[in-house]
C-alpha positions in Angstrom: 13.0 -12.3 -38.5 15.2 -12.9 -35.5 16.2 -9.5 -35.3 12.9 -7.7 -35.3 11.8 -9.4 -31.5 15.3 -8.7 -30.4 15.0 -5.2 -30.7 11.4 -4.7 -29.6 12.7 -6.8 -26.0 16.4 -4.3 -25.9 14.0 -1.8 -26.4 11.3 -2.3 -23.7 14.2 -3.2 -21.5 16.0 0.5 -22.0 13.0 2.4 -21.9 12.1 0.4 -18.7 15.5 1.4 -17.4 14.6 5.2 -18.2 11.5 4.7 -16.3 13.1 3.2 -13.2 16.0 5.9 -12.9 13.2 8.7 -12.8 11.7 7.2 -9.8 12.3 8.7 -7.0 14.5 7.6 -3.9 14.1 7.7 -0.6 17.5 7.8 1.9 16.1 4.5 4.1 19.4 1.8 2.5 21.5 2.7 6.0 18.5 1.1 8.3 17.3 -1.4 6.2 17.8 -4.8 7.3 20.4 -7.7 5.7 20.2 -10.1 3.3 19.6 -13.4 5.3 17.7 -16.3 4.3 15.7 -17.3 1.6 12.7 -14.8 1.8 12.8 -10.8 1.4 10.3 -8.4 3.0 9.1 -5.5 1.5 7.6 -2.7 3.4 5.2 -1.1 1.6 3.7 2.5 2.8 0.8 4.2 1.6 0.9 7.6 2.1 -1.8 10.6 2.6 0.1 14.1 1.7 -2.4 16.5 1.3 -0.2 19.0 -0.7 -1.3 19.9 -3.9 -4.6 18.3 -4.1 -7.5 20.7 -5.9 -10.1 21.3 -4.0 -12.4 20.9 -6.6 -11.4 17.1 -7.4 -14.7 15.2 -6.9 -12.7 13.1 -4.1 -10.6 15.7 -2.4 -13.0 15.5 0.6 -11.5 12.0 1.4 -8.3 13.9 2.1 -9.5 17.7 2.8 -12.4 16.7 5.4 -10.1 16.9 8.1 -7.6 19.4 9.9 -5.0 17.2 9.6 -1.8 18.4 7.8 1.3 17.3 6.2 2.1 13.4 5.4 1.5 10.3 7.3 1.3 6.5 6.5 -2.2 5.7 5.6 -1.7 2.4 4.7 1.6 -0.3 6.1 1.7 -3.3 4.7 4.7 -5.8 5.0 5.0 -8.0 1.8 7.0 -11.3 2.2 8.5 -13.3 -1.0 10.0 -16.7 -0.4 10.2 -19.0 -3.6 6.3 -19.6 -4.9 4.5 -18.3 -1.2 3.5 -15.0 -0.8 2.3 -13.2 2.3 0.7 -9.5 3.1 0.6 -8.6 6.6 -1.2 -5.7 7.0 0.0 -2.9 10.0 -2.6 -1.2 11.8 -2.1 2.8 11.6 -3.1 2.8 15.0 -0.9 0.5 16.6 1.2 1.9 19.9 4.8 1.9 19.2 8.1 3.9 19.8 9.0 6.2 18.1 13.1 5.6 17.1 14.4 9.0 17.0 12.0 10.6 19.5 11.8 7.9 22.0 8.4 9.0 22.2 5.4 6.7 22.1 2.6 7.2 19.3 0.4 5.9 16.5 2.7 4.0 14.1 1.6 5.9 11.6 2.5 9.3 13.1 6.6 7.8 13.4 6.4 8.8 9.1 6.5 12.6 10.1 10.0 11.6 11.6 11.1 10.6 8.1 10.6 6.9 5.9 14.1 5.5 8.3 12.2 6.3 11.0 9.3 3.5 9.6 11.9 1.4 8.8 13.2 1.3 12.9 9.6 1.1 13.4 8.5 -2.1 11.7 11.6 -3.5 12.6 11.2 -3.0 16.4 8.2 -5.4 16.0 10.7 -8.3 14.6 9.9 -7.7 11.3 13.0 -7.1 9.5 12.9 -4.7 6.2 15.0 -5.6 3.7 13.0 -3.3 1.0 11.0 0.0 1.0 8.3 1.0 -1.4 6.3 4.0 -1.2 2.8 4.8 -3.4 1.4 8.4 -3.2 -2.1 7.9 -3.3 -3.1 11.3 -4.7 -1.0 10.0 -7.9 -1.9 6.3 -8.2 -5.3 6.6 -9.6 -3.2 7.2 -12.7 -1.5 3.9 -12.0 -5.4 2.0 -11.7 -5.7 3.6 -15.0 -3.1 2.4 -16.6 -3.9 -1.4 -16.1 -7.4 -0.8 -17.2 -8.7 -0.4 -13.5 -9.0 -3.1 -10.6 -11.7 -5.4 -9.6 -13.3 -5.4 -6.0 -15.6 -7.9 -4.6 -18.8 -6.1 -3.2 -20.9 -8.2 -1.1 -23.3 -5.1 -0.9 -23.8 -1.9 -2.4 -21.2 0.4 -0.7 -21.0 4.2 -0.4 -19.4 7.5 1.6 -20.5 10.8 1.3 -17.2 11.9 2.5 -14.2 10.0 -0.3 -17.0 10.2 -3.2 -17.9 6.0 -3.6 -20.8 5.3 -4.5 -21.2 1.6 -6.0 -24.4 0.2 -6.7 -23.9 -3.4 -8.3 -22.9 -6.3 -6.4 -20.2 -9.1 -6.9 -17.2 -8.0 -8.9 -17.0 -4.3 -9.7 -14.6 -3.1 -12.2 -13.1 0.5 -10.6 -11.4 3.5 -12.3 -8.7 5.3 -11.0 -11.1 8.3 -9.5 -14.0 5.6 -8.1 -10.2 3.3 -6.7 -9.4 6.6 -5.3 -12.8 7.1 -3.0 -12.7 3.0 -2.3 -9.3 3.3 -0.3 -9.9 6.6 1.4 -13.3 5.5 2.6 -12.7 6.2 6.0 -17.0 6.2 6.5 -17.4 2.6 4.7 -21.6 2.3 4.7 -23.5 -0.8 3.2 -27.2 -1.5 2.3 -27.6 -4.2 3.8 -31.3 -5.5 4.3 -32.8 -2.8 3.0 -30.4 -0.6 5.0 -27.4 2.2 5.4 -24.9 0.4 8.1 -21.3 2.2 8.4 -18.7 -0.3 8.9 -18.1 -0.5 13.0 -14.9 -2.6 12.5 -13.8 1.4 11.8 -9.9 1.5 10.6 -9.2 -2.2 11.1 -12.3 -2.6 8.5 -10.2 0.2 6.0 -7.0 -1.4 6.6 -8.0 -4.8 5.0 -10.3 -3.2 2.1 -6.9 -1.4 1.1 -4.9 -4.4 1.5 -7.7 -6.4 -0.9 -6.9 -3.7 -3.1 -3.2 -3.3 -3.3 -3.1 -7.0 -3.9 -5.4 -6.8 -6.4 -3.6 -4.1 -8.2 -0.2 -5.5 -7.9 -2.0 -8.9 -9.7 -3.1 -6.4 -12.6 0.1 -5.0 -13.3 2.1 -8.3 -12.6 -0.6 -9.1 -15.5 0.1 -6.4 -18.1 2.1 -7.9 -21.4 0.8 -5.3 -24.0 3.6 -2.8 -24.9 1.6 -0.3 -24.8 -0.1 -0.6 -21.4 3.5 -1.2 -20.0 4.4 1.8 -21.2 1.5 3.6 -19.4 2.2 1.6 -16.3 6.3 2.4 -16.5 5.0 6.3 -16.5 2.8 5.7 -13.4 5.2 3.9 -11.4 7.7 7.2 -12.1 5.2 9.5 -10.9 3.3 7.5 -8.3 6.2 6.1 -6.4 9.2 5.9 -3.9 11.6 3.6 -3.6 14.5 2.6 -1.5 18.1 4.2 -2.6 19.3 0.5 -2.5 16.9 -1.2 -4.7 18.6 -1.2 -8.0 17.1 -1.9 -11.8 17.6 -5.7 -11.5 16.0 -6.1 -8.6 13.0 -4.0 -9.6 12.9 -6.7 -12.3 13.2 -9.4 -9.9 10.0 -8.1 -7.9 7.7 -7.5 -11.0 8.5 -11.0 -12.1 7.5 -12.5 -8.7 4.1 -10.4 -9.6 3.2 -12.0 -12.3 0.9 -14.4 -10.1 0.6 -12.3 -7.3 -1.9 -14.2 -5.2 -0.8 -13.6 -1.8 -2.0 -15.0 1.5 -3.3 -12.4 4.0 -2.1 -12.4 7.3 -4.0 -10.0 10.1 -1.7 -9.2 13.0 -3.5 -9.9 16.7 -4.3 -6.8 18.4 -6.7 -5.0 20.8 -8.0 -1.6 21.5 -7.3 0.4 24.6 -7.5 4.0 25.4 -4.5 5.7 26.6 -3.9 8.2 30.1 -4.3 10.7 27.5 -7.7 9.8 26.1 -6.3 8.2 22.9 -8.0 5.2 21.1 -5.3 3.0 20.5 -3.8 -0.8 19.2 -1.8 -3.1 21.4 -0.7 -6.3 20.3 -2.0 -9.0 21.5 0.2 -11.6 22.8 1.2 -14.4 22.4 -0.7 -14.0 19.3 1.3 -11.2 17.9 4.8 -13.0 18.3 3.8 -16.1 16.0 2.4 -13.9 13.2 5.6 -11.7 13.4 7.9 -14.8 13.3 6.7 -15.9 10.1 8.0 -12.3 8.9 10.8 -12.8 10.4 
């Protein structure tokens, strides 16, 4: 009787292991930051390739209605585990930064064209030190909402945009699929009936930035949730497809992290900043200060 759970735990473990070695690694372990103290950072990156998506996917608007090529972060988030606290500090794509290898300045989001090290510097160069790197493709993860049965998003209003394909007309908690999860975090037009009323979103890409971070945290709760064998397995087959990580983080670790998801609940933490608009005619962030500096210290 013994021997029977035994092997159904060996075997979940190795086919775990099999998953994890097909993920993919990215070359960022020479930049990231040391082991020191209690807590450990995770930068997390969202990214927006636009290579191979079909033009006839129902949301391939959310990522074709533009002239914009190639990669860039669409989402930076900076995860923070120490003992039972959690906290997600969320990066604006727009904030004004250096970039490391260019010395040029820029959109933080643009630095990703320079390569994932180049993030790394990035973050870091706010005080923010990156001890691990994790990448989601979000062309692939809609498989990954699948997996765990979809996510649940608070809607205080019935939400839509023409552009990314959402369309939500209930209120309260809505339960979205992979292809609707898809829409909600490329909504780049975010519009609300609100009194009888279409109103876009004017908080703009600071208003995008913290939808995506409500949803990131509440997939990680669902797959820091899943225990069937079966839905692990799906999610184990996402996370191959769906996902970078850093060439340093090894199988034990990775096992480390999805146990400190189990009751992923973190607290959200908005970094200060301001807009400006640069000699060039730019629309830019700036931190605010001394704002900025005691957010960042908690990260740091």
């Amino acid at each position: 009787m013994i021997a029977l759970p035994l092997l159904l735990v060996v075997g979940g473990l190795a086919f775990a292991w099999q998953k994890f070695e097909q993920i993919e690694r990215v070359e960022v372990a020479d930049v990231l930051s040391p082991a020191s103290g209690p807590g450990t950072n995770y930068l997390i990156v969202g990214t927006d390739s636009r290579e191979g998506i079909d033009p006839d996917d129902p949301n391939a608007g959310a990522f074709l209605g533009d002239t914009t090529t190639g990669s860039r972060t669409d989402t930076i988030m900076v995860l923070r585990v120490e003992g039972d606290r959690q906290q997600l500090l969320s990066v604006p794509r727009d904030l004004w930064v250096a970039n490391p290898v260019t010395g040029e300045m820029g959109r933080i989001n643009s630095v990703y064209a320079s390569g994932p090290a180049a993030l790394v510097q990035a973050v870091q160069g706010l005080g923010i030190p990156v001890h691990r790197y994790l990448e989601i493709d979000f062309v692939s993860f809609a498989g990954l909402v699948d997996a765990v049965g979809g996510v649940t998003i608070e809607f205080p209003n019935p939400a839509k945009d023409d552009m990314s394909g959402l369309y939500v007309e209930q209120t309260g908690p809505v339960r979205l699929d992979g292809e609707q999860s898809l829409a909600y975090v490329r909504s780049r037009t975010y519009t609300e009936l609100i009194d009888g009323q279409w109103q876009t979103d004017p908080t703009a890409d600071l208003g995008r930035t913290e939808r995506q971070r409500a949803f990131l945290s509440a997939l990680f709760a669902e797959i820091g949730g899943v225990r069937n064998p079966v839905e692990l397995a799906d999610v184990a087959d996402s996370l191959s497809v769906g996902v970078r990580i850093d060439d340093g983080l090894d199988f034990f670790d990775a096992l480390g992290l999805a146990w400190d998801l189990r009751n992923f609940a973190p607290e959200s933490v908005a970094l200060p900043v301001y807009g400006r608009t640069t000699s060039g005619g730019a629309a830019v962030l700036e931190l605010q200060q001394p704002d900025a500096d005691a957010v960042l210290a908690q990260f740091g």
